[in-house]
C-alpha positions as CSV (number, residue, x, y, z in Angstrom):
1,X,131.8,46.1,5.6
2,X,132.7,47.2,2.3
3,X,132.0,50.8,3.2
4,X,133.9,50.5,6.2
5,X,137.6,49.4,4.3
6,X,137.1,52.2,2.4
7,X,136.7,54.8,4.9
8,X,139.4,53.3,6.9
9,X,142.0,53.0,3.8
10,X,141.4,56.5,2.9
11,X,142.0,57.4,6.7
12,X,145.1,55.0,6.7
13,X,146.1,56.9,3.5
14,X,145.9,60.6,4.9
15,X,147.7,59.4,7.9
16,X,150.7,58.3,5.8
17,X,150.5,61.4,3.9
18,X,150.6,63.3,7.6
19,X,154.1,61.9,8.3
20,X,155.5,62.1,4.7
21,X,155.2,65.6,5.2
22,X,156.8,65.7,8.7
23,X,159.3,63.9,7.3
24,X,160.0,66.2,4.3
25,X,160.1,69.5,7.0
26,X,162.2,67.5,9.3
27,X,164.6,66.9,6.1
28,X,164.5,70.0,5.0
29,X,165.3,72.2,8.5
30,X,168.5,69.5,9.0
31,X,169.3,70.2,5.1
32,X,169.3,74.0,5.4
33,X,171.6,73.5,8.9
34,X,173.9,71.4,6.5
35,X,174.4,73.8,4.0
36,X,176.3,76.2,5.3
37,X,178.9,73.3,5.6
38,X,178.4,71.3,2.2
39,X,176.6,72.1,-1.0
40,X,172.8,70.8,-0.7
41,X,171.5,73.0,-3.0
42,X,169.5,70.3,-5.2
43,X,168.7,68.1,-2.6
44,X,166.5,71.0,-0.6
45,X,164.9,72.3,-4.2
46,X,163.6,68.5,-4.8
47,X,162.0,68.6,-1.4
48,X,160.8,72.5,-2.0
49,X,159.0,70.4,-5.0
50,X,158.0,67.6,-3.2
51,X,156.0,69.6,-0.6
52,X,154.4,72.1,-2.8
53,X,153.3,69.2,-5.2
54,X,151.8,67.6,-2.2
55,X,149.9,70.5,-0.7
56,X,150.0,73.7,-3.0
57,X,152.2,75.7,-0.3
58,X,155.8,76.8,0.2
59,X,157.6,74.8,2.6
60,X,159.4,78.0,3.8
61,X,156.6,79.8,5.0
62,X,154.7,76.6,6.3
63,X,158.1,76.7,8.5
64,X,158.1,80.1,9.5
């Protein structure tokens, strides 16, 4: 049983991880629609460094 909450946790964990990442590429295509309106600048380079800390990769060519 043991075994089994920690497979499952892990599973629960990567799953969260799954949509913390759609949530960052949802925020940043809306941002970079934004900012030719307002000035977004440093709120798109913390989530460039948010998404390459979580996977190694450029958001803008995980986009494109």
């Amino acid at each position: 049983m043991l075994c089994f909450n920690i497979i499952y946790t892990r599973i629960i964990q990567f799953i969260l991880k799954k949509s913390e990442l759609r949530k960052l590429i949802s925020d940043y295509t809306l941002l970079k629609i934004k900012s030719k309106k307002h000035n977004v600048t440093a709120q798109l380079k913390e989530i460039k460094h948010r998404y390459f800390h979580e996977t190694g990769r450029i958001i803008s060519d995980d986009i494109n």
